[in-house]
C-alpha positions as CSV (number, residue, x, y, z in Angstrom):
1,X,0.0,0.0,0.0
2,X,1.3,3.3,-1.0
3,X,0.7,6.0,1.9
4,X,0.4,9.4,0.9
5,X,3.9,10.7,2.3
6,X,6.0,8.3,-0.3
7,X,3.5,9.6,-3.0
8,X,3.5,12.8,-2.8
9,X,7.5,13.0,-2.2
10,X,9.0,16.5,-3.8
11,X,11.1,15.3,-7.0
12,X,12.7,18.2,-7.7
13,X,14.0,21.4,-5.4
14,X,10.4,23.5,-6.5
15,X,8.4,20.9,-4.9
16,X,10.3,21.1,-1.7
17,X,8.5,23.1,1.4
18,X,10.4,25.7,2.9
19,X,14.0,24.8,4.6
20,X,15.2,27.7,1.2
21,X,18.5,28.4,2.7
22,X,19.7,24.9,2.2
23,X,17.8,24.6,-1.4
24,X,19.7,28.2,-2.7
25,X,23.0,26.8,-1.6
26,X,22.4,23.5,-2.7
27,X,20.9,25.0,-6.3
28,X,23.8,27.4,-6.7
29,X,26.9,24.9,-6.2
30,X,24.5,22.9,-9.0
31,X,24.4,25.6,-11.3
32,X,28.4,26.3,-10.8
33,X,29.3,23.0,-11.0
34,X,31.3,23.4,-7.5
35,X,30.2,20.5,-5.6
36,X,31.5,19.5,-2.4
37,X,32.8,15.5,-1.8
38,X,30.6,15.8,1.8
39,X,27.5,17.1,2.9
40,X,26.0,16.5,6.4
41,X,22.0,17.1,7.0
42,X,21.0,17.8,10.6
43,X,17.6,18.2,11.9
44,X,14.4,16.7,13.4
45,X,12.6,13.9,11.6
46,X,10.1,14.3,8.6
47,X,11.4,17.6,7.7
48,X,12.9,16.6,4.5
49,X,16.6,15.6,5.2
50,X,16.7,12.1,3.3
51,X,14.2,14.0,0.3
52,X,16.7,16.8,-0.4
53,X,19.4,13.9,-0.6
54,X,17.8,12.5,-3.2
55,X,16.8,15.3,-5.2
56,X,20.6,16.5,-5.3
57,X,21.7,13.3,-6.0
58,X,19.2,13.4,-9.1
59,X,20.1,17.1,-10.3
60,X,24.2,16.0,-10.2
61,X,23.7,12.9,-12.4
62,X,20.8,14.2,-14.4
63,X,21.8,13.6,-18.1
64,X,19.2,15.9,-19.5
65,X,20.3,18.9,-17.5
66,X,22.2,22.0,-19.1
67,X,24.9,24.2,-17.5
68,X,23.5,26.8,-15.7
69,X,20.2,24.4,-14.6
70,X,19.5,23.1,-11.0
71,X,16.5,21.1,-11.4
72,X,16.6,17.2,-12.9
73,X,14.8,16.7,-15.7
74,X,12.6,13.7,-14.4
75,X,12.4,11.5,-17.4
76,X,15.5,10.5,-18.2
77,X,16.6,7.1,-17.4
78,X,19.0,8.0,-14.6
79,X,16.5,10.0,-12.8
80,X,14.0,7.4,-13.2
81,X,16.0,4.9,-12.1
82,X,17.2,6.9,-9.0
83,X,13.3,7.8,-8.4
84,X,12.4,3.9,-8.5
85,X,15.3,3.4,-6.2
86,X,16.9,0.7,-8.7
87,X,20.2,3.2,-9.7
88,X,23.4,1.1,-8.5
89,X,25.1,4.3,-8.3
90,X,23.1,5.9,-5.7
91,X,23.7,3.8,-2.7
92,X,21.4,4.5,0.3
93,X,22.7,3.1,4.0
94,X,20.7,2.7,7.4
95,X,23.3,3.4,10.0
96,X,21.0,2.3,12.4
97,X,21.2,-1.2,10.8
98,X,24.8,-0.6,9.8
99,X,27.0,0.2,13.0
100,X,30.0,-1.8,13.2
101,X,33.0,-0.6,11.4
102,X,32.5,-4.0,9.3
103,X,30.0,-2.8,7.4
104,X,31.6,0.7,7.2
105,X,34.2,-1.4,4.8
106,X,31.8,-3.2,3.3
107,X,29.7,-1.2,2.2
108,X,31.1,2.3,2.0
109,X,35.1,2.3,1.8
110,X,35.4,-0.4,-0.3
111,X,32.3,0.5,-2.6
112,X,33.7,3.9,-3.3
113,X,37.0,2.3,-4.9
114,X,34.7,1.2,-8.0
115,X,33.9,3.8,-10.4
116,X,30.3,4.8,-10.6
117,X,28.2,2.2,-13.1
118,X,26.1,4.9,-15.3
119,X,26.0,7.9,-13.6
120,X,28.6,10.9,-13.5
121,X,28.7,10.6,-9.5
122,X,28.7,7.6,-6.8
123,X,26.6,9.3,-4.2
124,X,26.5,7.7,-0.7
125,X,23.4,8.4,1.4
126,X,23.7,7.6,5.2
127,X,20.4,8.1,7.3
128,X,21.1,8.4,10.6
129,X,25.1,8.4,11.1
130,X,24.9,9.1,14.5
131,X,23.9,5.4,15.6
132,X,27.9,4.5,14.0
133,X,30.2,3.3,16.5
134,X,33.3,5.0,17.3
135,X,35.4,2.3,15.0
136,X,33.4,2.9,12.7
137,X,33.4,6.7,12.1
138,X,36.9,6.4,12.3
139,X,37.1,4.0,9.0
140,X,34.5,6.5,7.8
141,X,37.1,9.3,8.5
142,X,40.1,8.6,6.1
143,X,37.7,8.3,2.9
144,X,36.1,11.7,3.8
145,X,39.5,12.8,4.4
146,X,40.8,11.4,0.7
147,X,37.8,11.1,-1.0
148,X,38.0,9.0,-4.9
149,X,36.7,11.3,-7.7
150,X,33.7,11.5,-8.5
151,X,32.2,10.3,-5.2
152,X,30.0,12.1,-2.8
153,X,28.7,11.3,0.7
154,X,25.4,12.9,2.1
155,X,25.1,12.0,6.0
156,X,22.1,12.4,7.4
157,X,21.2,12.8,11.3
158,X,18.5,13.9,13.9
159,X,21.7,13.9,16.7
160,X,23.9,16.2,15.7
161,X,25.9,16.2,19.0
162,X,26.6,12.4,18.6
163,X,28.9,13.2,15.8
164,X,32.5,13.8,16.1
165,X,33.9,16.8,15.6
166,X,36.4,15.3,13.2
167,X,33.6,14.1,11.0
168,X,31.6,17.5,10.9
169,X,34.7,19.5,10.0
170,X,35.1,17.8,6.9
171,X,31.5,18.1,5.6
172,X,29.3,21.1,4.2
173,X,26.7,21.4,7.9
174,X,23.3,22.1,7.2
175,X,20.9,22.4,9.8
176,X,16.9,22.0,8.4
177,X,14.0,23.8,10.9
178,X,10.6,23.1,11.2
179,X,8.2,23.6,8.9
180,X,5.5,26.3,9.8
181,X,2.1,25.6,10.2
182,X,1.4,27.8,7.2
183,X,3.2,25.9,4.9
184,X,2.3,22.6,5.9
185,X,-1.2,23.4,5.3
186,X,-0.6,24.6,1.9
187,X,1.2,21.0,0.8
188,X,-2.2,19.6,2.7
189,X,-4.4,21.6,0.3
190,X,-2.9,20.7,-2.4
191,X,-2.9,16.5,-1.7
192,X,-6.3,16.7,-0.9
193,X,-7.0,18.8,-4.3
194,X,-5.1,16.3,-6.2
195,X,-6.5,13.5,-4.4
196,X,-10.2,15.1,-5.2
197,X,-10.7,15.3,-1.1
198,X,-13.3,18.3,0.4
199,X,-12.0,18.8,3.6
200,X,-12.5,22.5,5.6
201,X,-9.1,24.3,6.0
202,X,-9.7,24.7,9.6
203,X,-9.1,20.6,9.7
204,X,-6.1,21.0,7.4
205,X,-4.9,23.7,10.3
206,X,-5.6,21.4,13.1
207,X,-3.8,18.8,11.4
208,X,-0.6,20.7,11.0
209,X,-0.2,21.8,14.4
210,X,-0.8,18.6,15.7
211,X,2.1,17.3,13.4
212,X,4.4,19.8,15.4
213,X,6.8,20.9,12.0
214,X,7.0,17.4,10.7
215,X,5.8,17.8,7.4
216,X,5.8,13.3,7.2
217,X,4.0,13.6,10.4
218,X,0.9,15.9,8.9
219,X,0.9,13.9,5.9
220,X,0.3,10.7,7.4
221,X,-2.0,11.9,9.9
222,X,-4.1,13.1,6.5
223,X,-3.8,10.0,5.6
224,X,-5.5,8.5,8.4
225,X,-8.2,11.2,8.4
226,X,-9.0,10.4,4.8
227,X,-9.4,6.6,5.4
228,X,-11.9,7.2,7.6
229,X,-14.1,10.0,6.2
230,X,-13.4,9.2,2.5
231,X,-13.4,11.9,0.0
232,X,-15.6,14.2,2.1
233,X,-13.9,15.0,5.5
234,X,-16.0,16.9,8.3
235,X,-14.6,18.0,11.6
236,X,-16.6,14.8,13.5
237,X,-14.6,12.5,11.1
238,X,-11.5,14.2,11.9
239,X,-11.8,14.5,15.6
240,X,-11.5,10.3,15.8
241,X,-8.1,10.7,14.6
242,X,-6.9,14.2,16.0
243,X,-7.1,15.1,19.3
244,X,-9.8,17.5,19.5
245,X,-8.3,21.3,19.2
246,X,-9.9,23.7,21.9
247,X,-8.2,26.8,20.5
248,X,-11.5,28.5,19.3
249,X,-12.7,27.9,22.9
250,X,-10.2,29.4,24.3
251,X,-9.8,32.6,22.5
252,X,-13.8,33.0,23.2
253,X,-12.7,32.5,26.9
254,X,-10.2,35.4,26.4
255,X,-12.4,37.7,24.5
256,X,-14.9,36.6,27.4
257,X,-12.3,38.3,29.6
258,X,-11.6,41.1,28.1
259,X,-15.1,41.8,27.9
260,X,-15.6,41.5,31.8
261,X,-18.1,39.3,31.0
262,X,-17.5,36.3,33.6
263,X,-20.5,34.5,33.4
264,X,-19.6,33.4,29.5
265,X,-16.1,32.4,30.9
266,X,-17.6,30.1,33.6
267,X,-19.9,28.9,31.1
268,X,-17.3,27.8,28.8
269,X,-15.4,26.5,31.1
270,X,-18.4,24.2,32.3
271,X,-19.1,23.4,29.0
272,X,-15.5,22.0,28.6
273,X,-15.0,20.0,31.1
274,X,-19.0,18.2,30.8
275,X,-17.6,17.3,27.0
276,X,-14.7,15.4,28.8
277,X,-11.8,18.0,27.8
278,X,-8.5,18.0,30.2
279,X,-8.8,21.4,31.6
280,X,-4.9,21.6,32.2
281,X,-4.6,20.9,28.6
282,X,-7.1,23.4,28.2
283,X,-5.5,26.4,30.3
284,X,-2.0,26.2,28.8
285,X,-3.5,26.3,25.7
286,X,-4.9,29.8,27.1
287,X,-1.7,30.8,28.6
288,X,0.0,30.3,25.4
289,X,-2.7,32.4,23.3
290,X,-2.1,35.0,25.9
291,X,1.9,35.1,25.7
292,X,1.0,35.9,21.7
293,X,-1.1,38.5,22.3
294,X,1.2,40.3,25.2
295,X,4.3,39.6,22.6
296,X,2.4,41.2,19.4
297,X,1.1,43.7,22.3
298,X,5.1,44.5,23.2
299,X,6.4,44.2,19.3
300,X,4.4,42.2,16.4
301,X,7.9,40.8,15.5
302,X,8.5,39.0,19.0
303,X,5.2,37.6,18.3
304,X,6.3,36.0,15.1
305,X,9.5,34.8,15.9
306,X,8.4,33.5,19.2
307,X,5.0,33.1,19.2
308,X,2.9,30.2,19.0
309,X,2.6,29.0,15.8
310,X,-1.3,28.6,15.1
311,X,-2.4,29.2,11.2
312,X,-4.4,31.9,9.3
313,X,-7.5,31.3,10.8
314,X,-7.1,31.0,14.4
315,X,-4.7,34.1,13.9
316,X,-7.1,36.6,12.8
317,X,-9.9,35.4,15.3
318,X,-7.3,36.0,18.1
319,X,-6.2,38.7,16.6
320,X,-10.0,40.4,16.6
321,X,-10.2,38.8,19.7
322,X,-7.3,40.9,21.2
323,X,-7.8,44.4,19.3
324,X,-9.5,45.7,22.4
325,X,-7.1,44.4,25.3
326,X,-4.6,46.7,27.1
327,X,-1.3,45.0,27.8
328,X,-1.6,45.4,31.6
329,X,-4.8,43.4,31.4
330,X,-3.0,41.0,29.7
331,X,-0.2,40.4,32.3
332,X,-2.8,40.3,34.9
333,X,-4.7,37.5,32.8
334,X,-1.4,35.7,33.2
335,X,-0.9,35.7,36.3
336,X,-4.2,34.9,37.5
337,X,-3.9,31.8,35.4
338,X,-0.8,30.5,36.0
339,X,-2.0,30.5,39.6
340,X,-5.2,28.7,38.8
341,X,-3.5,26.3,37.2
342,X,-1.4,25.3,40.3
343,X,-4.3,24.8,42.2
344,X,-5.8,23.2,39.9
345,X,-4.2,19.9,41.4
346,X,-5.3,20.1,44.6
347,X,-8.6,21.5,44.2
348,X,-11.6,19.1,45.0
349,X,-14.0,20.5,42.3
350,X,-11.5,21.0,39.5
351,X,-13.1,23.5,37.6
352,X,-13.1,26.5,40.5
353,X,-9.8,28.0,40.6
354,X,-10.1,28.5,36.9
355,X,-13.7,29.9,38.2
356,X,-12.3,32.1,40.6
357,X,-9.5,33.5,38.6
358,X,-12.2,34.6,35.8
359,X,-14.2,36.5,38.0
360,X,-11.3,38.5,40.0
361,X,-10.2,39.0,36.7
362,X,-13.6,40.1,35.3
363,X,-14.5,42.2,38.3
364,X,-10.7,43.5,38.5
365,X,-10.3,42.5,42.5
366,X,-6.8,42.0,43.8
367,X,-5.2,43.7,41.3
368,X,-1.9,45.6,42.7
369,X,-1.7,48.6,41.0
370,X,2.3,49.3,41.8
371,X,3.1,46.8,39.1
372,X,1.3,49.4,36.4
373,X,1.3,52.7,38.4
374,X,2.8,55.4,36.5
375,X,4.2,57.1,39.8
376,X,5.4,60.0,38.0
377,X,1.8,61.1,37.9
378,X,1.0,60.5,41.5
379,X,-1.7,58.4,40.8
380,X,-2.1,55.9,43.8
381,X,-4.6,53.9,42.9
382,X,-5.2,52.0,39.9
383,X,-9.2,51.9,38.5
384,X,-11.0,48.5,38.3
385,X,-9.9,46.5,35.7
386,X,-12.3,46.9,32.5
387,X,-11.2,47.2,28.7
388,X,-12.1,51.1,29.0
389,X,-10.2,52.2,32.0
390,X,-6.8,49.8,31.9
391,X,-5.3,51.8,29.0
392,X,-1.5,52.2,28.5
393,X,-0.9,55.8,28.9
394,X,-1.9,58.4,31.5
395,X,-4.7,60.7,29.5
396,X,-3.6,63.7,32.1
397,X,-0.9,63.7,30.9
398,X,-1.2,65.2,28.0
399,X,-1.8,69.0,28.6
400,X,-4.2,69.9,25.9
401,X,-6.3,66.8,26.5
402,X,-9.3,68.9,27.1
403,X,-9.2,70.3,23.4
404,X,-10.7,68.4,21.0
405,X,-10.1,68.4,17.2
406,X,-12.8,70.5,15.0
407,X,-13.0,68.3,12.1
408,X,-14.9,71.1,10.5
409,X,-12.0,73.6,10.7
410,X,-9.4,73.2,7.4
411,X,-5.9,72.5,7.8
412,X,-3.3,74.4,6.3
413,X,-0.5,72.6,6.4
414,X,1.9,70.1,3.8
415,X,3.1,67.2,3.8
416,X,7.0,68.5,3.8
417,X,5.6,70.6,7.0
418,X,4.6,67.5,8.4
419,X,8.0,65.8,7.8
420,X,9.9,68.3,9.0
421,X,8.2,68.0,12.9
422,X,8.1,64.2,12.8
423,X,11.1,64.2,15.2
424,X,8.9,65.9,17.7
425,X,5.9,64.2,16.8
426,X,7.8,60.9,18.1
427,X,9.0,62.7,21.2
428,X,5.8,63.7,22.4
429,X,3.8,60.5,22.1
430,X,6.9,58.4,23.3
431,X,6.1,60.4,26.8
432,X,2.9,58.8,26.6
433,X,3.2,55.3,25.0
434,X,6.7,54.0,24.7
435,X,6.6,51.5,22.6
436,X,4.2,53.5,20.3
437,X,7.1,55.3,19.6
438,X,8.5,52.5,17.2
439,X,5.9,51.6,15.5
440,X,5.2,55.6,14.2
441,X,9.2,55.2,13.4
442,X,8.2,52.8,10.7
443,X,5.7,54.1,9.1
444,X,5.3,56.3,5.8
445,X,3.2,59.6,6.3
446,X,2.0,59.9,2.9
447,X,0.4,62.9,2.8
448,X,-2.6,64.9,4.3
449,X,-5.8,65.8,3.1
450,X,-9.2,67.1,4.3
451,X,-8.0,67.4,7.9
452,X,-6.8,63.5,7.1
453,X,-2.6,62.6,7.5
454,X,-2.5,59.2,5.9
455,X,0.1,56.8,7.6
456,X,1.4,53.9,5.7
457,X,2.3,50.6,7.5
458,X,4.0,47.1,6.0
459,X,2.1,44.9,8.7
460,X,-1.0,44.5,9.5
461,X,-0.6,44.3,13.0
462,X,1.1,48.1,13.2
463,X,-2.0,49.5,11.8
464,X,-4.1,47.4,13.9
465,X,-2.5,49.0,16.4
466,X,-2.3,52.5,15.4
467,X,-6.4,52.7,14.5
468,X,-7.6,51.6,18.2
469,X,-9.5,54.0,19.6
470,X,-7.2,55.0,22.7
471,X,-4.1,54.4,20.6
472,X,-5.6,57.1,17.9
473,X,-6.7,59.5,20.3
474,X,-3.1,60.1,21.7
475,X,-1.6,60.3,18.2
476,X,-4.6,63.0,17.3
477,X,-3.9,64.8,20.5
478,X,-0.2,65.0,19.9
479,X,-0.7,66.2,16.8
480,X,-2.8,69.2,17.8
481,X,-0.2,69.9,19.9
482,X,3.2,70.2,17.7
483,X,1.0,71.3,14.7
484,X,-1.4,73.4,16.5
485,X,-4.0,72.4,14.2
486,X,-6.6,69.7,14.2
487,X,-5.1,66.4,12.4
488,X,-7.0,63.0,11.7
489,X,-5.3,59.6,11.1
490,X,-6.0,56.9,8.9
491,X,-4.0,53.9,9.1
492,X,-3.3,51.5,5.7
493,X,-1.2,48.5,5.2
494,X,0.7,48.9,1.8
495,X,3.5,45.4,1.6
496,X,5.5,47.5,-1.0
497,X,7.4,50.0,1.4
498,X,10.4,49.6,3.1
499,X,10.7,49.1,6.7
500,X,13.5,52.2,7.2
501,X,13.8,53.6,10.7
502,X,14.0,57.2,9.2
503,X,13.2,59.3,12.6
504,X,15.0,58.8,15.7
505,X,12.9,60.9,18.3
506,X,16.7,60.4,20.9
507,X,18.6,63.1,19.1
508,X,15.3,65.4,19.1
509,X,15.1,64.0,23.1
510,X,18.1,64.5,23.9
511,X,18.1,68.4,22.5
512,X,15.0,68.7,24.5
513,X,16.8,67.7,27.4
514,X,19.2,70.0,26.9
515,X,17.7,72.6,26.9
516,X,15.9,71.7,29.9
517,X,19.2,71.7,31.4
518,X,20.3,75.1,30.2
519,X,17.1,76.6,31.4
520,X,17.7,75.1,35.2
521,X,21.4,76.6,34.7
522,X,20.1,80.0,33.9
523,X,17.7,79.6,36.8
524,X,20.0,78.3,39.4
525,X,22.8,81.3,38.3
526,X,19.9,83.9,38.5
527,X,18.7,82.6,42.4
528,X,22.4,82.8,43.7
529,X,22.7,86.5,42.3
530,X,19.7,87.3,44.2
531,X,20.8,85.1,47.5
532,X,23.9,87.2,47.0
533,X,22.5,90.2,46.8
534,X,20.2,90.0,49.8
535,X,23.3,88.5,51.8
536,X,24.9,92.2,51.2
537,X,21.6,94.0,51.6
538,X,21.5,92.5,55.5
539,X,25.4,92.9,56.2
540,X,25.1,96.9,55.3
541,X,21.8,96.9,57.5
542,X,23.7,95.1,60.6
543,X,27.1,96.9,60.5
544,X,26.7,100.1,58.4
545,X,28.4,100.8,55.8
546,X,27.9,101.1,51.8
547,X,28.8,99.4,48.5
548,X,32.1,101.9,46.9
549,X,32.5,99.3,43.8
């Protein structure tokens, strides 16, 4: 029986799914004719390791490929032959199977003496070196060291750190990653489009972040989906085979409690744990949609680099989800629930810590303002917590707060006019919001009309940012103030621009600074003149006298 993972196997570097800094090298040492006499693959399983192997070993002995080409041709006889696995030249070795330094001799040393049969190279493929003994990496050793002509050796491993050292030194390292979520849905879509299989793309989601990056994994999970459900796959169908995903139920639980709305959160919870879900399970799952959110909250590119990895759909519901939340609420989110879920162990009704924590965090009790205090301000106390009063700036602060835009009064100003203050501009709101400060630095202002400055973004999530309501209202505000005029925003995404940071507000800071230094100077001089002058004032009073010079 042929499963769907050894059908659908990538013959040629196009087909491949991500890992493109090993595919460029790999293509460009093709192309130039330079290639190297050893190679060593390192990375987790089902990634593609032992594929890319085979497609190199394919494009270096493809007879139908021209100089300046990467890609075998498919349909010559070497490359079917090497596809049907029945090419003498291309010699694939389970080290696994293999680990005495016997077989080393055997079946590597002393086949690499024999010129190849057909094909222009002897390629040796070993999958899994790392299970070799030390013997026999040591007879492995000289014919890397001295290689015959024409021979290369592809070593492939999951262990890197079993290796020695004298091994890896004399091999081209390259170490394969996981493959994202987004991509392995995409090679999911297209097996079940070629294998004429309806099946929802939330399912195709679920299935690639149950596979965890293993691209063999995802596939052969699909597989087992599809025997069940045939060629029409619904989610009951695909819940026999994948472990049921609660994501959507917990971003309603967050959206829940960002709304204050507690009894929805108990409900859920309830609801959960009646259907026979592991609430554990369930509230790491939570935790980890609310690390996201606090890492886009912080900087959208902490939240892609480290950030749980989750697919297009459940992104943009979290992401509408979390459009409203305050970063403080957030943190205190986390912390009630990491403390739920240590007493969720001891607890004799299981669900009510989770309870509890929904409703202090709903009702906003027991929240220590000092974490969040902006003492600068002298405020002691911090408000209840509610998606309308936790905000992440101080709104006294800003000293024309109480002056509102008059959207019916014309602007006269241009767009080089609006350049030119930027600097300040960045200042200003970075008193307010700090790290609003670097997302403005990225932007593009591209021009102003009808009381309207346009602001151009690359990503999405900066001008998600930029157009909530609290977020808007200090850019506005700040705006009135350098300007002195009334100024609208409208955010856009446009993928074309470049992400420059043209405006540093610290040089503009710092000359601000400055000159708040030069003003104390002045007033300090200016009080010890008059101290100085009174000091004489009482001496002529006490002993008489007067002032000659």
């Amino acid at each position: 029986m042929v499963t769907l993972y050894r059908s659908y196997r990538p013959r040629n570097f196009k087909e491949i799914v991500n890992q493109n800094h090993i595919k460029i090298t790999l293509e460009h040492e093709i192309k130039l004719n330079k290639i190297a006499h050893a190679y060593l693959f390192c990375g987790p399983r089902g990634i593609g390791k032992t594929t890319i192997a085979r497609v190199f070993s394919k494009a270096v002995n493809c007879v139908n490929r021209k100089d300046g080409e990467h890609e075998p041709c498919n349909n010559c006889d070497i490359c079917n032959e090497i596809n049907a696995g029945r090419n003498m030249d291309i010699i694939e070795i389970d080290a696994a199977s293999h680990t005495g330094v016997d077989n080393v001799r055997d079946n590597v040393i002393s086949a690499a003496r024999v010129a190849p049969a057909r094909s222009k190279h002897k390629v040796f493929i070993i999958d899994e070196v790392h299970m070799l003994s030390i013997s026999a990496f040591n007879a492995l050793l000289k014919i890397l060291e001295e290689p015959p002509q024409n021979v290369i050796f592809i070593l492939c491993t999951t262990e890197v750190h079993k290796i020695p050292a004298t091994i890896i030194s004399r091999c081209q390292r390259f170490d394969f990653k996981r493959i994202s979520v987004t991509d392995i849905a995409k090679k999911l879509r297209y097996i079940a489009e070629q294998e004429k299989i309806e099946i929802d793309k939330e399912i195709l989601e679920a299935i690639a972040r149950r596979s965890e990056g293993h691209m063999r994994d995802a596939e052969s999970l699909l597989g087992q989906v599809v025997v069940i459900g045939g060629n029409k796959i619904t989610q009951k169908e695909a819940d026999l085979v994948i472990p049921r995903s609660d994501l959507n139920e917990a971003i309603n639980l967050i959206q829940a409690m960002i709304n204050n709305d507690a009894g929805s959160g108990i409900a859920i919870v309830n609801n959960l744990l009646n259907d026979g879900i592991d609430l554990k399970r369930f509230l790491l799952d939570v935790i980890e949609l609310l690390r996201k959110i606090m890492l886009t909250k912080i900087n959208p590119a902490l939240s892609e680099k480290l950030g749980l990895e989750l697919g297009e759909s459940i992104e943009i519901k979290l992401n509408n989800a979390a459009m409203n939340a305050k970063l403080p609420q957030i943190i205190i989110m986390i912390e009630k629930l990491i403390s739920a879920g240590n007493d969720l162990k001891s607890s004799f009704i299981i669900q009510l810590p989770l309870e509890m924590a929904i409703v202090e965090i709903c009702s906003g009790s027991e929240v220590k303002p000092e974490k969040f205090n902006q003492q600068q301000h002298g405020s002691p106390v911090l408000p209840p917590v509610s998606s309308d009063q936790i905000a992440g700036y101080n709104k006294n602060s800003i000293k024309q707060s109480d002056i509102s835009p008059d959207p019916a009064k014309e602007v006269n100003i241009s767009k080089e006019e609006i350049l030119a203050k930027w600097n300040e501009v960045l200042v200003y709101v970075k008193k307010h919001n700090h790290s609003l400060t670097f997302i403005l630095r990225v932007c593009e202002p591209r021009g102003i009309e009808n009381n309207k400055l346009c602001l151009a973004f690359k990503y999405k999530f900066h001008k998600d940012r930029v157009s909530d309501i609290s977020i808007k209202n200090i850019i506005e505000k700040v705006l009135l103030e350098v300007y002195k005029q009334p100024i609208f925003i409208e955010a856009i995404v446009d993928e074309a621009i470049a992400v420059e940071i043209k405006n540093n507000p610290e040089t503009v800071d710092r000359h601000v600074e400055n000159d708040n230094i030069k003003e104390s100077v002045v007033k300090a001089n200016d009080s010890t003149e008059n101290d100085g002058d009174k000091m004489v004032d009482n001496l002529l009073k006490n002993f008489g006298g007067k002032v000659i010079s």
